[in-house]
Backbone and ligand atoms as CSV (ligand in chain L), in Angstrom:
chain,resi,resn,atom,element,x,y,z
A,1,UNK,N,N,42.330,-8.822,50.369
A,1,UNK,CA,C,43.338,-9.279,51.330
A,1,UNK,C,C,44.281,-10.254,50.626
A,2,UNK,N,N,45.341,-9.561,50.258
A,2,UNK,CA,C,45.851,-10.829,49.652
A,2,UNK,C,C,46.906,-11.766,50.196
A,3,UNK,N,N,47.150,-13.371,50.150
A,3,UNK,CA,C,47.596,-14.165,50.554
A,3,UNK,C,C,49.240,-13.494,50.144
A,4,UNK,N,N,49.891,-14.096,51.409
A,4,UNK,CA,C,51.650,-13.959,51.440
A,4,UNK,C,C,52.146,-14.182,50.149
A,5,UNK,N,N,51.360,-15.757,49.215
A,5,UNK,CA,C,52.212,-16.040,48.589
A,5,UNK,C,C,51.515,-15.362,47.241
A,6,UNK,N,N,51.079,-14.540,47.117
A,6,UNK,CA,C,50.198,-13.698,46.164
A,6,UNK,C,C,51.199,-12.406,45.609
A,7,UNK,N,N,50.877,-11.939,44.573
A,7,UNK,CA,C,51.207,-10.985,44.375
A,7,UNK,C,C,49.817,-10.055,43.603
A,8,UNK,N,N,50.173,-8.619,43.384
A,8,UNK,CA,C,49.133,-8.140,42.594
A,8,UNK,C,C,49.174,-7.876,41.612
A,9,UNK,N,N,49.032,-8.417,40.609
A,9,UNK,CA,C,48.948,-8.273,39.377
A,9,UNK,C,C,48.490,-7.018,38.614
A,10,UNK,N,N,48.638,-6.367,37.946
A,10,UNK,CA,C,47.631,-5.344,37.200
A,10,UNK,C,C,47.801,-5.120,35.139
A,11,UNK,N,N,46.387,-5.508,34.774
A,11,UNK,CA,C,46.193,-5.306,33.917
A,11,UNK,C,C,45.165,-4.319,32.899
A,12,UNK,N,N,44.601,-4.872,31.701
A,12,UNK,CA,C,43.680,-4.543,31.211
A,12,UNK,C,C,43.506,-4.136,29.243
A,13,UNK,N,N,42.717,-3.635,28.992
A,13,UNK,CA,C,42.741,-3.689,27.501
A,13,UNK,C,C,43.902,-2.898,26.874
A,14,UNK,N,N,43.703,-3.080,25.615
A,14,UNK,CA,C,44.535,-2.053,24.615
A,14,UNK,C,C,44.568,-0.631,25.177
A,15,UNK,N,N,43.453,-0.055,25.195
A,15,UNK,CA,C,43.183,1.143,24.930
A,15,UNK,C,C,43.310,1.684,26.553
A,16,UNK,N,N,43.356,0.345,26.989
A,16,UNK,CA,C,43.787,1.171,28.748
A,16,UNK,C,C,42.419,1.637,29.540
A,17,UNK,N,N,41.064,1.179,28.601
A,17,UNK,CA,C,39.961,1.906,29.532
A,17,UNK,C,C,39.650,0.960,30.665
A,18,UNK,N,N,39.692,-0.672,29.854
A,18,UNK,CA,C,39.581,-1.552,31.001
A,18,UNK,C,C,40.999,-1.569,31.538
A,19,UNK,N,N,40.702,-2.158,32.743
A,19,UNK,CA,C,42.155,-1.660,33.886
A,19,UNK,C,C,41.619,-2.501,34.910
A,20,UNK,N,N,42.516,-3.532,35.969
A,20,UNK,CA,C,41.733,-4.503,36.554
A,20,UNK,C,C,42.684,-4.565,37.631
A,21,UNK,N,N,42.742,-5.109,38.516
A,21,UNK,CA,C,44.081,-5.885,39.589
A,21,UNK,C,C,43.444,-7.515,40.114
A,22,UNK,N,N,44.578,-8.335,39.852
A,22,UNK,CA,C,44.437,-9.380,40.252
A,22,UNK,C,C,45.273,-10.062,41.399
A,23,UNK,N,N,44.988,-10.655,42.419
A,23,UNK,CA,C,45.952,-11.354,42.846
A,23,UNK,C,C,46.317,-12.696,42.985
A,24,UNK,N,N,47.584,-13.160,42.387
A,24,UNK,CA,C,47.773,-14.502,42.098
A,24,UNK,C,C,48.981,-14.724,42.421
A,25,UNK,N,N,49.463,-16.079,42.335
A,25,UNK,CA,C,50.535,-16.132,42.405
A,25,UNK,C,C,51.807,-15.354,41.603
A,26,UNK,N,N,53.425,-15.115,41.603
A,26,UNK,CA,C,53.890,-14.534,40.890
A,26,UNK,C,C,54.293,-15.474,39.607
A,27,UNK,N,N,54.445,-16.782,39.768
A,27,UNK,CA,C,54.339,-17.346,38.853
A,27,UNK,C,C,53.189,-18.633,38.274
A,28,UNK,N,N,52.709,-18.072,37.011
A,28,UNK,CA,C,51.004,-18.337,36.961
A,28,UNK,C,C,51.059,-19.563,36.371
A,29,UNK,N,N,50.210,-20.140,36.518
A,29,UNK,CA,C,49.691,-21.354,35.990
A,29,UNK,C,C,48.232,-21.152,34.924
A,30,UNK,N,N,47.965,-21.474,33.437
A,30,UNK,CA,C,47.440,-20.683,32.612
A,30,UNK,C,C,46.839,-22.536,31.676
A,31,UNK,N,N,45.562,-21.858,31.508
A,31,UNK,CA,C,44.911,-23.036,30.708
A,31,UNK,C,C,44.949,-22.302,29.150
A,32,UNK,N,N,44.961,-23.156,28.264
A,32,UNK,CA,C,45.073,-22.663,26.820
A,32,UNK,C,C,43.675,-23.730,25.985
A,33,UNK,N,N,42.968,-23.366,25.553
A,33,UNK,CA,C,41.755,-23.706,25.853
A,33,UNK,C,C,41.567,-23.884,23.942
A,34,UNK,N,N,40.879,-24.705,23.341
A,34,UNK,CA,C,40.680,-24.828,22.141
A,34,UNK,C,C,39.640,-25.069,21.725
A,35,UNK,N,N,38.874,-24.723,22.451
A,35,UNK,CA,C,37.197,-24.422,21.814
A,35,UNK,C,C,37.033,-23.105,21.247
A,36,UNK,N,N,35.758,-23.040,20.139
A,36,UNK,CA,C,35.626,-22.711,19.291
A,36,UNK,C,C,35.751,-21.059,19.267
A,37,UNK,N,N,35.999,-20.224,20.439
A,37,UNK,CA,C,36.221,-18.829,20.906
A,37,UNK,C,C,37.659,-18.757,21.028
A,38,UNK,N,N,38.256,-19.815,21.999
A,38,UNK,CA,C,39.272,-19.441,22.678
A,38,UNK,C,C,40.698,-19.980,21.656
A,39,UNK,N,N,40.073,-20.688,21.126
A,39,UNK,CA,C,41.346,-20.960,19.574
A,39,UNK,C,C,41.419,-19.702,18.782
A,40,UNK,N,N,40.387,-18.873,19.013
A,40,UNK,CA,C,40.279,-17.515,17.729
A,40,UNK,C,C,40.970,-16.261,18.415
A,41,UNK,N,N,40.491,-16.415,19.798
A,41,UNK,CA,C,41.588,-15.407,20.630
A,41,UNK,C,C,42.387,-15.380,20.869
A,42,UNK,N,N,43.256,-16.871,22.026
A,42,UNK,CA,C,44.430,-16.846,22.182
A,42,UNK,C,C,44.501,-16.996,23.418
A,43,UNK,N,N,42.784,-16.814,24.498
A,43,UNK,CA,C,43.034,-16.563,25.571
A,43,UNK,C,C,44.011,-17.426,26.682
A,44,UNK,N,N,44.486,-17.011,27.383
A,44,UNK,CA,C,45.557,-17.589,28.064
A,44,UNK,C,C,44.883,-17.641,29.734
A,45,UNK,N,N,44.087,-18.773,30.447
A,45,UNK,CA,C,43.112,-18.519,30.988
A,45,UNK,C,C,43.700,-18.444,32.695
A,46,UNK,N,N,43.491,-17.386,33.165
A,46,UNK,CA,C,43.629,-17.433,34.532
A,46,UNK,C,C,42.871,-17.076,35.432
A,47,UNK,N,N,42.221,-18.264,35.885
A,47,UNK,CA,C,41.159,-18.283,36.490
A,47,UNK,C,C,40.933,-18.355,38.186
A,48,UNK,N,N,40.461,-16.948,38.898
A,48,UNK,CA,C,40.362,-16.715,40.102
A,48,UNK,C,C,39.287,-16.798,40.928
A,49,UNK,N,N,38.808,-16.801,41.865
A,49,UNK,CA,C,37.601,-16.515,42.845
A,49,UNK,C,C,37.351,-14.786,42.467
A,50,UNK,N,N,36.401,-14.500,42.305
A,50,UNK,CA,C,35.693,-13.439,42.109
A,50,UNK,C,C,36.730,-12.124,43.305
A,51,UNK,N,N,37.076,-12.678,44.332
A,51,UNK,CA,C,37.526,-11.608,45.568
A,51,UNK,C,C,38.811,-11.373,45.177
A,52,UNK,N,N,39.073,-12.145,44.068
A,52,UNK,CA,C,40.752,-11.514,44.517
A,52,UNK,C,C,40.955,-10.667,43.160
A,53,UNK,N,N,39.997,-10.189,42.423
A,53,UNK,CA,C,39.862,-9.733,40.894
A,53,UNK,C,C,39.135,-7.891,41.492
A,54,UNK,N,N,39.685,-7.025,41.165
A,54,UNK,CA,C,39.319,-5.924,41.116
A,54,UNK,C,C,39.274,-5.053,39.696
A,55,UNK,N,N,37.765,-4.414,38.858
A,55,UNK,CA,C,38.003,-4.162,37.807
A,55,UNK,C,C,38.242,-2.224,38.953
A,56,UNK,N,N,39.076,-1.708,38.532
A,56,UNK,CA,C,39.439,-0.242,38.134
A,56,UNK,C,C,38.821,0.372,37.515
A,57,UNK,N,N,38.718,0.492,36.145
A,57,UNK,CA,C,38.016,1.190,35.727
A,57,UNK,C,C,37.197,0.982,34.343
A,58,UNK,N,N,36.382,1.094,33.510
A,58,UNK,CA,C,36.621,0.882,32.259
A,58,UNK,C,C,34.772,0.064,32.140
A,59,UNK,N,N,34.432,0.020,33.177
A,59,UNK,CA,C,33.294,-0.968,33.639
A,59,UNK,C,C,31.883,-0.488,32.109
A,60,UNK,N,N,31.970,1.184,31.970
A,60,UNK,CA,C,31.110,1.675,31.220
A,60,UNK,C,C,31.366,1.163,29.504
A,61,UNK,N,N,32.570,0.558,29.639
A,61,UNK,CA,C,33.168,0.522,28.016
A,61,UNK,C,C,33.173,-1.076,27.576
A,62,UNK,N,N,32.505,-1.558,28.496
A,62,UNK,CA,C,32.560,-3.107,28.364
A,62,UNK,C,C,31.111,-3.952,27.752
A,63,UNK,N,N,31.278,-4.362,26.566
A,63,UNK,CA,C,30.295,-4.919,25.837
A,63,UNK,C,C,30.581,-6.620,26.506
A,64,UNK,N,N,29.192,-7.114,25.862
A,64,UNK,CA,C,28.731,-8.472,26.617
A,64,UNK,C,C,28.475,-9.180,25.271
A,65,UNK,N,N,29.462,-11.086,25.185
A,65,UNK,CA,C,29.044,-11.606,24.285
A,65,UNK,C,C,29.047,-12.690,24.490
A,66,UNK,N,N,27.691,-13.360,24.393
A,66,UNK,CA,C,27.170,-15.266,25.120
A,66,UNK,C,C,26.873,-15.590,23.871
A,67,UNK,N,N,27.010,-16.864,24.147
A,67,UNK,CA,C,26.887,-18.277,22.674
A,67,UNK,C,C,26.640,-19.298,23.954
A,68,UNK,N,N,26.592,-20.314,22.915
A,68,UNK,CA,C,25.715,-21.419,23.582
A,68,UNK,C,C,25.355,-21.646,24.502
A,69,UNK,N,N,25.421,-22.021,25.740
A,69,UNK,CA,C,24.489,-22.057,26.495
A,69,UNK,C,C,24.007,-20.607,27.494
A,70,UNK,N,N,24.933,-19.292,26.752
A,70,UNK,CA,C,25.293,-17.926,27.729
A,70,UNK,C,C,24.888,-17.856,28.851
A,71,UNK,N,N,25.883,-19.152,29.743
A,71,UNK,CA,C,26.696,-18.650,31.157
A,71,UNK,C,C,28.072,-17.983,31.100
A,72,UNK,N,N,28.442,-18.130,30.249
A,72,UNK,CA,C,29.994,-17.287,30.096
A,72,UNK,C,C,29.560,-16.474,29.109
A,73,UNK,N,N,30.340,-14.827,30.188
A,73,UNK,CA,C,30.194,-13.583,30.218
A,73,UNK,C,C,31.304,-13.144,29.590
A,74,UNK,N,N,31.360,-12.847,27.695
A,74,UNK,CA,C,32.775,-12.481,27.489
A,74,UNK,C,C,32.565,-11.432,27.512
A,75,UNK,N,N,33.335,-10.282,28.433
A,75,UNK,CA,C,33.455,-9.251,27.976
A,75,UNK,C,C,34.383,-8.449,27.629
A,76,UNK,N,N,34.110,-7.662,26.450
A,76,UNK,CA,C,35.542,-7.571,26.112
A,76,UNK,C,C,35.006,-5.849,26.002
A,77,UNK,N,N,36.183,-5.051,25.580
A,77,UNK,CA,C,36.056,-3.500,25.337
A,77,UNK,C,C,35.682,-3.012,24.481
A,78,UNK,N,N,34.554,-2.463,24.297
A,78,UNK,CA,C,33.875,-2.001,23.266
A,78,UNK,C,C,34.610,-0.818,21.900
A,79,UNK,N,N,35.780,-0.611,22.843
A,79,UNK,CA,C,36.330,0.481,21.829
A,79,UNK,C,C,37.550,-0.039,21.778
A,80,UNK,N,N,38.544,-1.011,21.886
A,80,UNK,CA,C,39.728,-1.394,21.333
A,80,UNK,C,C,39.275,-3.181,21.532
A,81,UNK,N,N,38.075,-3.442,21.502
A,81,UNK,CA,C,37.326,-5.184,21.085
A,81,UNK,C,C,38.485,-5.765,22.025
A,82,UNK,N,N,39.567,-5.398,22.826
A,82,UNK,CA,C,39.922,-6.819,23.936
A,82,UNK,C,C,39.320,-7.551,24.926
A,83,UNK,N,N,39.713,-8.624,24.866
A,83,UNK,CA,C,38.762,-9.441,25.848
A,83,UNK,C,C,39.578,-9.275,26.943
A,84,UNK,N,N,39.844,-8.580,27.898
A,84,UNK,CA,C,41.202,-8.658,28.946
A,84,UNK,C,C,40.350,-9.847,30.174
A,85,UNK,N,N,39.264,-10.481,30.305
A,85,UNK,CA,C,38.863,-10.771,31.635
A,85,UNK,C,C,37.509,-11.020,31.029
A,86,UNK,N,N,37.052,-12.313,31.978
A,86,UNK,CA,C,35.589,-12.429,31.604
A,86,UNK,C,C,34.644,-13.455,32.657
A,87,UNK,N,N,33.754,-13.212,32.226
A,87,UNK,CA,C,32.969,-14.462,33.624
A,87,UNK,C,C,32.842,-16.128,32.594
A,88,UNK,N,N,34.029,-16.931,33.380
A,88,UNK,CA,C,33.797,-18.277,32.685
A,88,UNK,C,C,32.360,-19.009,32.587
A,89,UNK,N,N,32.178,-19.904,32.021
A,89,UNK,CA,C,31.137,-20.924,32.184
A,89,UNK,C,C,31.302,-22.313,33.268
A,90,UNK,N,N,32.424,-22.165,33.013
A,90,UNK,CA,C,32.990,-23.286,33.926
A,90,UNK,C,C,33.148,-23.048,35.785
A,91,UNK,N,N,33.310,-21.439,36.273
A,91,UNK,CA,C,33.624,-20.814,37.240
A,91,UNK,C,C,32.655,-19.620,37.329
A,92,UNK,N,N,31.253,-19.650,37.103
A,92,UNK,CA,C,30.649,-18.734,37.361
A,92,UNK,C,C,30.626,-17.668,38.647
A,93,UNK,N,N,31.390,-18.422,39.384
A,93,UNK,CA,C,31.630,-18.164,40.620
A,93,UNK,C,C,32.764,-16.955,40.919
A,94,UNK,N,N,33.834,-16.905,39.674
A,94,UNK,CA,C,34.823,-16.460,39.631
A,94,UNK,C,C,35.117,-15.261,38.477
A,95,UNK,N,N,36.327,-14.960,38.244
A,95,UNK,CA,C,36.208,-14.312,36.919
A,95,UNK,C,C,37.426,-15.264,36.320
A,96,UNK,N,N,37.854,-14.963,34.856
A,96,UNK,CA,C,38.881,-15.509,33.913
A,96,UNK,C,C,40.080,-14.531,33.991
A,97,UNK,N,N,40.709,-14.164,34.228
A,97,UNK,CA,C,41.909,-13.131,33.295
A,97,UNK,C,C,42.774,-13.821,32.225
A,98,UNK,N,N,42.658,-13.095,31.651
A,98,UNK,CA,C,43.650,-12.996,30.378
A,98,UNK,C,C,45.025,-12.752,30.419
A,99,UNK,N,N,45.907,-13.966,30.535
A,99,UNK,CA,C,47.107,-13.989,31.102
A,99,UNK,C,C,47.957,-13.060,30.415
A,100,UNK,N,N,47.446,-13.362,29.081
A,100,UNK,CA,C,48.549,-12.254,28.033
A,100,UNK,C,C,47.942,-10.295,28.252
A,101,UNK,N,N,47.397,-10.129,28.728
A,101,UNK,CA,C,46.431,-8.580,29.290
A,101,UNK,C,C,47.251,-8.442,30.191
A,102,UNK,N,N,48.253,-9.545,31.153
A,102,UNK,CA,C,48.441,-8.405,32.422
A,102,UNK,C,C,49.488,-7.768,31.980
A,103,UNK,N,N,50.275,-6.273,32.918
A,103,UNK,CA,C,51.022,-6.115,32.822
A,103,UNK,C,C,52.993,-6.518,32.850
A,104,UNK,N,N,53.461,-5.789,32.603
A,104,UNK,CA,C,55.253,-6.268,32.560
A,104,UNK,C,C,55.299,-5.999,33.638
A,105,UNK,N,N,56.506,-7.036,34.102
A,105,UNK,CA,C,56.681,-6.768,35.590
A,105,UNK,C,C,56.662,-7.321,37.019
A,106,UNK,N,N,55.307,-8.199,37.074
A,106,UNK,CA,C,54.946,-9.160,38.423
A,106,UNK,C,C,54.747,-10.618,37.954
A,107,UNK,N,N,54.919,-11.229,36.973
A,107,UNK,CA,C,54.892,-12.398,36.179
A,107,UNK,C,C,56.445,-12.479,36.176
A,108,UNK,N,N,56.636,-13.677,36.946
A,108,UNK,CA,C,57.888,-14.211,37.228
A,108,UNK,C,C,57.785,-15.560,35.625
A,109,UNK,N,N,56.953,-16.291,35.906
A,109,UNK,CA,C,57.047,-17.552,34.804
A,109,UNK,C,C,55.205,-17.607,34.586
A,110,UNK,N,N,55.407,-18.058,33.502
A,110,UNK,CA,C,54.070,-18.501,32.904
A,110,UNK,C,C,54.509,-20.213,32.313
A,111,UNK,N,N,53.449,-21.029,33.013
A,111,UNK,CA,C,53.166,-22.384,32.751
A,111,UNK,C,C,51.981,-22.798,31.954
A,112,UNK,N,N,52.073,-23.278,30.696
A,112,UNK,CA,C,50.874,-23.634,30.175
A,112,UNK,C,C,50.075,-24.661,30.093
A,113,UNK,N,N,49.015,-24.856,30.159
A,113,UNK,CA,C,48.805,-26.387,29.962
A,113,UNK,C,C,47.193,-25.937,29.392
A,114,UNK,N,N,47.244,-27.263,28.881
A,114,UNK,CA,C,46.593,-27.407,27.211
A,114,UNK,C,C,45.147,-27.455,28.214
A,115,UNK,N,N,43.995,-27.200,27.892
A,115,UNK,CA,C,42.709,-27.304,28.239
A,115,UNK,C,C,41.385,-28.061,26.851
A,116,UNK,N,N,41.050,-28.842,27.216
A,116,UNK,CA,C,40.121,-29.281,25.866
A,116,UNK,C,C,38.714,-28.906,25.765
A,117,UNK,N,N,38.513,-27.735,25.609
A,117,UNK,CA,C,37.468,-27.338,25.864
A,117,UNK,C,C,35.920,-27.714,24.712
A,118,UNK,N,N,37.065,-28.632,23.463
A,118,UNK,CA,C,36.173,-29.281,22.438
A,118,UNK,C,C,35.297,-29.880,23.095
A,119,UNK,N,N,35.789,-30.532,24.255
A,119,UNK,CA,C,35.286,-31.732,24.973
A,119,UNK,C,C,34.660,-31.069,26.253
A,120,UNK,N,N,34.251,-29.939,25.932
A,120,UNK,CA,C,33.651,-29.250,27.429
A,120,UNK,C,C,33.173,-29.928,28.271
A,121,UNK,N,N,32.253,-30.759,27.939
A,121,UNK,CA,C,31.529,-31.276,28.982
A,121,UNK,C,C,32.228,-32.175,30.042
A,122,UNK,N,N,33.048,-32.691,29.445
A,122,UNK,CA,C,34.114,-33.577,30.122
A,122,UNK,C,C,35.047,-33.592,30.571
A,123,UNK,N,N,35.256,-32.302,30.623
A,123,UNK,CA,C,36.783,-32.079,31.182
A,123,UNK,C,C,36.660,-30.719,32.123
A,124,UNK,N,N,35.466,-29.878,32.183
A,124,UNK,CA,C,35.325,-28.948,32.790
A,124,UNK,C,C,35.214,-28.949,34.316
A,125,UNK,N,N,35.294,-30.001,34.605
A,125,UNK,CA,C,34.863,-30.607,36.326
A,125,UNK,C,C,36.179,-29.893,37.146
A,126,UNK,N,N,37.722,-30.039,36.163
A,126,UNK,CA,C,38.717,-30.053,36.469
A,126,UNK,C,C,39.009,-28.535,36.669
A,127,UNK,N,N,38.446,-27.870,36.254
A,127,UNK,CA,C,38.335,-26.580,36.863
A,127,UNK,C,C,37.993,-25.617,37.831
A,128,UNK,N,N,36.508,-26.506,38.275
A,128,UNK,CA,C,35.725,-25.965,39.155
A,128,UNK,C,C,36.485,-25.633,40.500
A,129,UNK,N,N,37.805,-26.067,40.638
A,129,UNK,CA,C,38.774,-26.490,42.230
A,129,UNK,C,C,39.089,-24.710,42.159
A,130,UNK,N,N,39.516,-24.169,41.015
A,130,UNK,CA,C,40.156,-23.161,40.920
A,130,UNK,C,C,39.299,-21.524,41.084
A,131,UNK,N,N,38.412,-21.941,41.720
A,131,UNK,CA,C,37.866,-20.716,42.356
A,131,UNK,C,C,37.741,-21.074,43.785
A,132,UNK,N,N,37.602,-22.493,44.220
A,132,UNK,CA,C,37.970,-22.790,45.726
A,132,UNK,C,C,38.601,-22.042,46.516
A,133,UNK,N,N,38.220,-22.106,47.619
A,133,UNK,CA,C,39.462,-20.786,48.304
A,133,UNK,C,C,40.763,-21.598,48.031
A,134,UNK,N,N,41.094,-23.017,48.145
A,134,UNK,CA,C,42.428,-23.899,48.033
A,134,UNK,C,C,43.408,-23.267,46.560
A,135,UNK,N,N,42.406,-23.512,46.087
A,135,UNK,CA,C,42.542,-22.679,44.323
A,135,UNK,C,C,43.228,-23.467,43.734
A,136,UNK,N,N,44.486,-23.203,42.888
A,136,UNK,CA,C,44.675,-24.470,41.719
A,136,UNK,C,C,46.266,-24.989,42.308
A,137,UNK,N,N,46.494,-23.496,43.649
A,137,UNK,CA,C,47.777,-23.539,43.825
A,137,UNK,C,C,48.204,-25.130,44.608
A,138,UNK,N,N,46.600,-25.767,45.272
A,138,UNK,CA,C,46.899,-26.279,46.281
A,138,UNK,C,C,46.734,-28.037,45.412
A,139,UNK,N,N,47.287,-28.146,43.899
A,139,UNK,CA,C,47.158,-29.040,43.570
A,139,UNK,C,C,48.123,-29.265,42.526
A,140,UNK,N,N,48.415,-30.513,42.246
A,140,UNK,CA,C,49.807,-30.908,41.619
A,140,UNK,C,C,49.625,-31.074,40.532
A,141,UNK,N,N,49.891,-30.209,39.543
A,141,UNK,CA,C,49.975,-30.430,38.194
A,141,UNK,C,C,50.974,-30.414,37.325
A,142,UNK,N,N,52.290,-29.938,37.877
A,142,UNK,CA,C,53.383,-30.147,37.183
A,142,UNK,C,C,53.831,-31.002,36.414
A,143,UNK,N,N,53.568,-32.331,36.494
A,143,UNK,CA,C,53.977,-33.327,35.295
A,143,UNK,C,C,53.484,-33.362,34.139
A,144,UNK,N,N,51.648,-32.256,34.088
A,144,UNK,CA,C,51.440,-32.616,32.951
A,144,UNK,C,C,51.789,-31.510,32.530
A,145,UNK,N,N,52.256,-30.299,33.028
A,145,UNK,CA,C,52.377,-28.990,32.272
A,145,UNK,C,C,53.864,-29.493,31.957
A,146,UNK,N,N,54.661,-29.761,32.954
A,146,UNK,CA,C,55.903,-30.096,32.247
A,146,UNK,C,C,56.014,-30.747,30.954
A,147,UNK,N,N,55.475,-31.954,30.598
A,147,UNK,CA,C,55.927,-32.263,29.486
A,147,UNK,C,C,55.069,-31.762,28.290
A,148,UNK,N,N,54.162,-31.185,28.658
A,148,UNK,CA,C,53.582,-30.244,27.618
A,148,UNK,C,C,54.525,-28.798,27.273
A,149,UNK,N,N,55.614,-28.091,28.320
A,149,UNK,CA,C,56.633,-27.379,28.210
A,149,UNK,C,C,57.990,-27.668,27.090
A,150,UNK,N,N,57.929,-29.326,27.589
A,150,UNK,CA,C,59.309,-29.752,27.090
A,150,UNK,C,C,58.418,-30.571,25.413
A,151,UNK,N,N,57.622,-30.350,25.150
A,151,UNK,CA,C,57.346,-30.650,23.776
A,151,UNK,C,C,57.648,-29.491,22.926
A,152,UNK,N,N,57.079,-28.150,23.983
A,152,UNK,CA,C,57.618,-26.824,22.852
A,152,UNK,C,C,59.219,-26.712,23.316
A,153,UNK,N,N,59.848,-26.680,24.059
A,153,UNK,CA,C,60.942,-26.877,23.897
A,153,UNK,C,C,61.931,-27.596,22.979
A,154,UNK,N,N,61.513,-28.823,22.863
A,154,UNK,CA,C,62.111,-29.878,21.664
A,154,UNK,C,C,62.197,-28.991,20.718
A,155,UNK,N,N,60.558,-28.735,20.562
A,155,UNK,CA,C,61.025,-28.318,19.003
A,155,UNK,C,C,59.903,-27.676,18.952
A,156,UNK,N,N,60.099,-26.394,18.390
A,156,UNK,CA,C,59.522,-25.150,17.853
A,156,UNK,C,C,58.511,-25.129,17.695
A,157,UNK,N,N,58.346,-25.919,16.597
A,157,UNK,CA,C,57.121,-26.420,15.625
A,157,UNK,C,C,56.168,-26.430,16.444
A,158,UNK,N,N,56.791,-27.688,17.346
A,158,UNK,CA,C,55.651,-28.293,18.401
A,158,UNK,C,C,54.619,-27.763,18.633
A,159,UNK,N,N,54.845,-26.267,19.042
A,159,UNK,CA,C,53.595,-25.409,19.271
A,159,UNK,C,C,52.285,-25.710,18.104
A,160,UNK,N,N,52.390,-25.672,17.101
A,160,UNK,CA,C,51.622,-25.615,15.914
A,160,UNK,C,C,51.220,-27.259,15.433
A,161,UNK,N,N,52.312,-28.096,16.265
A,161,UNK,CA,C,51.467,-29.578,15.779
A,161,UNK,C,C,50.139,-29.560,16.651
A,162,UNK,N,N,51.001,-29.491,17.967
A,162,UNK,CA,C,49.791,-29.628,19.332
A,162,UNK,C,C,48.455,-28.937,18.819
A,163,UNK,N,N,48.535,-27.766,18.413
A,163,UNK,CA,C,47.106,-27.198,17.589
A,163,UNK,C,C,46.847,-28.346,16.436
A,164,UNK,N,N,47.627,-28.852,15.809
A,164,UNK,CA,C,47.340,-29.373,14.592
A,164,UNK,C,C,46.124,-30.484,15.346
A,165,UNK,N,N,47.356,-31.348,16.263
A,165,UNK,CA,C,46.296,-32.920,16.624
A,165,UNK,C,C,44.923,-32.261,17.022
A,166,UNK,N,N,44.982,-31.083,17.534
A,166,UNK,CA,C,43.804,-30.916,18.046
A,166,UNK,C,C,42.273,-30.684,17.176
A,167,UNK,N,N,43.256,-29.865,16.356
A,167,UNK,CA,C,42.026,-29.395,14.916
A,167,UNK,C,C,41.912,-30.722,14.622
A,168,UNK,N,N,43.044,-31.546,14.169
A,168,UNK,CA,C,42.431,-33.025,13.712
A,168,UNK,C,C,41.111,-33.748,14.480
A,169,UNK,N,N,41.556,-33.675,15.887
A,169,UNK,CA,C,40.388,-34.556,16.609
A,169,UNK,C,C,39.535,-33.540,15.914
A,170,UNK,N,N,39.151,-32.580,16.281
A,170,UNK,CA,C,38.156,-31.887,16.327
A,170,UNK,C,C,37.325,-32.304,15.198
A,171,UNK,N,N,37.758,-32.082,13.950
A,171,UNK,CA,C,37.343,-32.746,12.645
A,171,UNK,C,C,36.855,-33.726,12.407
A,172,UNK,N,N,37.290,-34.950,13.532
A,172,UNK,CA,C,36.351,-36.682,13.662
A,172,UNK,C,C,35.177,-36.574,13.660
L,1,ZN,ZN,ZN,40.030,-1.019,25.275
């Protein structure tokens, strides 16, 4: 059933076996996450209540891969290895999509904001809202995604320092 201010999204892997529909807003709000998986992927995290995520098809082609404590369910496609969608650790409750997996087309704007997932333990609380039925829509985060926007804006680079400070902490 999806909400007025929803749209349906549709994605899925390379190879097209996974195939999913989501419904979210048309313009998404996306965590970028720098723990030790999600720096190697890229994932771009959009994270829903389990009801509003429909997988299509592809369910038979989907391999399963847990690390540390394996509550998070990556699964990605066994025959073109994308991760399009997965069961978080943080939202067991929910699934993840992979913002960069969906299709062209129903993505009006994509907003990013930085997630520290080095620091899992401590910062993961801030997530848990976003499988709420309220979800993430019903909370104000614009100031910090904004000036995390207008840093890659300034300047180019930016993108690649913001990774930099981060690998730095990480390294302490
Ligand atoms: Zn595939």
């Amino acid at each position: 059933m999806a909400d007025a201010a929803f749209v349906t999204h549709r994605g899925g892997c390379h190879c097209r076996r996974v195939r999913f529909e989501v419904e979210a807003p048309a313009a998404l709000l996306v965590q970028e996450c720098n723990c030790s998986l999600c720096r190697m992927s890229g994932f771009h995290h959009l994270i829903v209540p389990a009801a509003r995520f429909r997988l299509l098809s592809g369910d038979a082609d989907l391999s399963e891969y847990t690390f540390n404590t394996g509550v998070a369910k990556h699964r990605f496609c066994r025959v073109c290895g994308v991760k399009s969608f997965y069961i978080p650790r943080s939202n067991p409750d929910g699934v993840d999509v992979n913002a960069r997996c969906l299709d062209d087309g129903t993505v009006e704007s994509l907003t990013i904001e930085p997630f520290d997932g080095q620091n899992w333990e401590s910062n993961a609380a801030s997530l848990a809202q976003l499988t709420l039925k309220e979800g993430p829509w019903a909370r104000s985060v614009r100031p910090r995604a904004a000036s995390y926007k207008s840093e890659r804006a300034i300047n180019p680079a930016a993108c690649g320092s913001v990774g930099s400070r981060w690998s730095a902490a990480a390294r302490r």
